[in-house]
N, C-alpha and C positions, 0 to 999 in steps of 0.2 A: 504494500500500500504506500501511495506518495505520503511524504510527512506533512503535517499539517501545522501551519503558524501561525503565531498572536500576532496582531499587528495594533496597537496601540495607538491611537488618532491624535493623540495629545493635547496641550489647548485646544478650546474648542475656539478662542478668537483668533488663532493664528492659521499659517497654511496649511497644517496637518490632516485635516477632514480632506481638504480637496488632494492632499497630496496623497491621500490614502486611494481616493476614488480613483484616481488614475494607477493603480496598479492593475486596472482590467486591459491597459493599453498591451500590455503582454503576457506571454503565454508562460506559465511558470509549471516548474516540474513539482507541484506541489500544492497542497488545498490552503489557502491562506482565508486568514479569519480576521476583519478589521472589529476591532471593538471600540465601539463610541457610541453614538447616539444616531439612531441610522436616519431621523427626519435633518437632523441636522447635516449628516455627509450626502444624503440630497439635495439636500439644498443648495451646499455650497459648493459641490461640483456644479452645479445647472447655473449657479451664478456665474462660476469664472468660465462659463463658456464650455465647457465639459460633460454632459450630462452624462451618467450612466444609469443603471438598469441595476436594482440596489434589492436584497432577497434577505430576510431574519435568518442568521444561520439557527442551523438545527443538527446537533452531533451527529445524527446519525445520515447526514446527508452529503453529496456528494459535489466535489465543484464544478461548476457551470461556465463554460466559455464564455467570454461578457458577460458576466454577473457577479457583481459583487457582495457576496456573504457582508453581513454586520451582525456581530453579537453584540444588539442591542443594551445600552446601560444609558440613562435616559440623561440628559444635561440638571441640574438643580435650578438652574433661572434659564429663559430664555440666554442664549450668547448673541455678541453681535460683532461684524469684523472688524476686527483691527482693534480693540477695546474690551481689555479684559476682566475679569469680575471675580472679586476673591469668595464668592459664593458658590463658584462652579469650581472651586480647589476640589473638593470631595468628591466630586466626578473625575475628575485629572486620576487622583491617586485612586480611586476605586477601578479605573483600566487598568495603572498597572499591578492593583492587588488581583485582580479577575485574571489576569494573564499569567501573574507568575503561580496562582493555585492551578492553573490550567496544564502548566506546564511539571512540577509539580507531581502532581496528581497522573501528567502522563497523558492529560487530554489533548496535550502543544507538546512538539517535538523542540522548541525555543518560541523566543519571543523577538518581536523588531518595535523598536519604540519609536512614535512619531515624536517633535519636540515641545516639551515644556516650558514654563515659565516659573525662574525659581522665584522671584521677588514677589510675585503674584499669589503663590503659595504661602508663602512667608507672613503675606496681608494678611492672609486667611487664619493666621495665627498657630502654621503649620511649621514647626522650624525644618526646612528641607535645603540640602545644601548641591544637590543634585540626585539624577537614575543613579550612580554606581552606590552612593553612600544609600540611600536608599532601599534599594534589593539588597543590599548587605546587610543592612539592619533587619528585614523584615523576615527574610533567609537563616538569619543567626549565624553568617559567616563572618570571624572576627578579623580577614584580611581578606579585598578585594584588588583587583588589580584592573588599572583601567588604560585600554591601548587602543589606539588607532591606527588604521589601517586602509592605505590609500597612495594612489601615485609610487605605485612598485616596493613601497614604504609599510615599515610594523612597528610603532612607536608606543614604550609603555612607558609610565609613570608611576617613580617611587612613594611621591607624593602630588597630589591632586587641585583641591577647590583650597589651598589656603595662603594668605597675604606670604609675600616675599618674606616678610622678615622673619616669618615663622618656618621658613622653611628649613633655614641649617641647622635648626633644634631637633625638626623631625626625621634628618637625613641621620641616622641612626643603624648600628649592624643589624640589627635586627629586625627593622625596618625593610634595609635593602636586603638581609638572604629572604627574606619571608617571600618579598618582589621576586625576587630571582626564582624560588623554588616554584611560586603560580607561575608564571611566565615560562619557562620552561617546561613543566607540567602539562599545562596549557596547546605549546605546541606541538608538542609533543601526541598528547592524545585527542585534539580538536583542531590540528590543524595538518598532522599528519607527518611531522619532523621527528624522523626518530633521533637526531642527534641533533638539534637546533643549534646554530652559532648566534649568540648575541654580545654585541657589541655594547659595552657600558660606558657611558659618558660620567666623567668628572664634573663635582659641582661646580669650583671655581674656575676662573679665566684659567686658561694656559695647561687646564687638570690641577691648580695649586702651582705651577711651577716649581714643583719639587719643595714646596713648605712655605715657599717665599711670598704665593698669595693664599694660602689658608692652607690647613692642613687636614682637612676631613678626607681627601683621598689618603692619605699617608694612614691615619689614626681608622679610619669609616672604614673606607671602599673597599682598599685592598686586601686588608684581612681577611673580608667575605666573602673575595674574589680568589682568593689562595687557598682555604676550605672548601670549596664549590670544584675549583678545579680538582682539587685530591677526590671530587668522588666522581669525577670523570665529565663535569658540564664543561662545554667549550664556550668559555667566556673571557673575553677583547677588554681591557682597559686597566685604570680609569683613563680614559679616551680625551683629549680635548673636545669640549662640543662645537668650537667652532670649524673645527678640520675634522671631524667625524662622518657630517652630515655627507660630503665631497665622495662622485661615484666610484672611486676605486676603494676608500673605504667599507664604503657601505656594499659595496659584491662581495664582504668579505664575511660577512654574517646573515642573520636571517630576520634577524629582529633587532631595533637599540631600545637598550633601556636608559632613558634622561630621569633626571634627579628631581626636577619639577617643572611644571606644567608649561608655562612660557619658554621652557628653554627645547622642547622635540616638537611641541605643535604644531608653531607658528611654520615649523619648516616642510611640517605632512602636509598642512594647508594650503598652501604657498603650491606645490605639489598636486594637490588632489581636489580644491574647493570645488564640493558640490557633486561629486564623485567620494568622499573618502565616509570611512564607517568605524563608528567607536563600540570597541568590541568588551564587556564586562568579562574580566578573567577570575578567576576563584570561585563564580556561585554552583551551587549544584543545577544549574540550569542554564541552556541556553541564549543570550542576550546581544544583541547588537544593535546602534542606533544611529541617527542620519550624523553628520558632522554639523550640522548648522542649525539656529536657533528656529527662533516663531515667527519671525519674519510677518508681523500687522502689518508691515508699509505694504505685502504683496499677497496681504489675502485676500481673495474673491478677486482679484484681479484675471486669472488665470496665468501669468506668470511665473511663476513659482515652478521653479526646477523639480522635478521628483527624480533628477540622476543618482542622490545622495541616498532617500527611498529603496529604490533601484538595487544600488550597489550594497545596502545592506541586507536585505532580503537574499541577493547572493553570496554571501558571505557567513549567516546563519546558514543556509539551505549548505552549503559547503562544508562547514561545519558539521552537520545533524552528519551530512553523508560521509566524513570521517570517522565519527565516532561508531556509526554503524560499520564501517567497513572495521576499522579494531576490536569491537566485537563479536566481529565473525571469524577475524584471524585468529582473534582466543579461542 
């Protein structure tokens, strides 16, 4: 049987509904499931110029060429574009609590999330700091690992959603093996690398220039990097990040792990925008989601790219069919 997937609408003021409807523009080797509010991804395909042909899923039913399955979960206030409303927070997080019981449970083979709005959430008197921290919490996994993936590019992070100056406190051994051990892990049996090469970036300029501009590779990095090798991982650094990123580098691994968020992103983006997909690594579940926000300036416009959509969807479905295929090898 094809696997079948959550797809997650997200705001309901932003492009996610209409970017959802448009995943009938192709043919997928797989029954996918948009959960939202289905009078609303009616609607707001048929606004930006897109109508589609929109059906209540029902488990036990099969998918239809042009037809878009909706497992209904209904909005709390009317929505409206471009204008969002901390009222319909409970509806946001009730999609992605519906899809990860679904998955879970075994009903979804993974999930693809449309995007959110975290401040919106926050209104709502929800403290939410993003999807990865999120499904981690709700999962009960006490380390998540969050990579993107895009423009030939596998870029994960040791540390995630938090201000610079908190970051060299959190750049910690135990921190980065715990990174290293998902991340490996990871591609190991979800992406199909029996022996993954990851290239790890240094926090400071230069990797520290040998102490002279901080010392957290000397003290941090390399310790965990010299441990990790002894049990046979193949791991590059700590790596300068600005000569890292550069193609003869980067043919020489399979994945980089950067130290935090601004310093591997901006260069997968740069790379991949609107094509690339942020993969959750550690959950006991499937998870992948667009690279870009909510984008109100271009909802109901019909504008709105769903390449990013697209690419995640393949990249779950890629995954699911990894991890089947090492299940049968066992």
């Amino acid at each position: 049987m094809p696997p079948r997937l959550a797809i997650t609408s997200g705001e309901p003021a932003g492009v996610g509904p209409e970017l959802c409807a448009r995943l009938v523009e192709r043919s997928w080797p797989a029954r996918l499931v948009v959960l939202g509010d289905i009078d609303l991804i009616r609607e707001r395909a048929a606004q930006a110029g897109r109508p589609v042909a929109v059906r209540p899923y029902e488990p036990a039913g099969r998918a239809e060429s042009g037809v878009l399955e909706v497992l209904h979960l209904p909005l709390a206030v009317p929505a409206r574009v471009g204008v969002p409303d901390p009222a319909n927070a409970c509806h946001v997080l009730g999609l992605l609590d519906r899809a990860l019981a679904g998955c879970v449970g075994g009903e979804f083979a993974g999930m693809v999330t449309a995007p959110v709005h975290k401040g919106v959430i926050c209104d709502a008197g929800v403290p939410f700091s993003g999807h990865t921290e999120y499904l981690a919490e709700r999962t009960g996994t006490p380390r998540v690992v969050m990579m993107l993936v895009g423009g030939g590019l596998r870029v994960a992070l040791v540390t995630t959603h938090l201000p610079l100056s908190a970051v060299p406190a959190a750049i910690t051994q135990d921190a980065v093996e715990r990174t290293l051990r998902i991340l490996h892990g990871d591609l190991a049996t979800r992406f199909g690398l029996a022996a993954p090469r990851i290239l790890v970036a240094g926090l400071n300029p230069h990797a520290g220039e040998g102490g002279h501009l901080g010392r957290e590779e000397i003290e941090v990095i390399a310790p965990v990097l010299e441990r990790l090798r002894a049990e046979g991982m193949r791991l590059a650094g700590p790596l300068p990040a600005d000569t890292l990123f550069v193609p003869h580098t980067l043919s020489q691994g399979d994945a980089v792990l950067a130290m935090y968020h601004d310093q591997g992103l901006p260069v997968l983006k740069h790379a991949s925008f609107g094509g690339g997909v942020n993969v959750t690594l550690g959950l006991p579940v499937i998870r992948t989601s667009v690279d870009h926000g909510t984008a109100f300036d271009l909802a109901g416009t019909g504008r709105a790219d769903p390449g990013s959509l697209y690419a995640a969807v393949d990249v779950a479905l890629a995954m699911i069919a990894a991890v089947r295929n090492g299940a049968a090898a066992a």
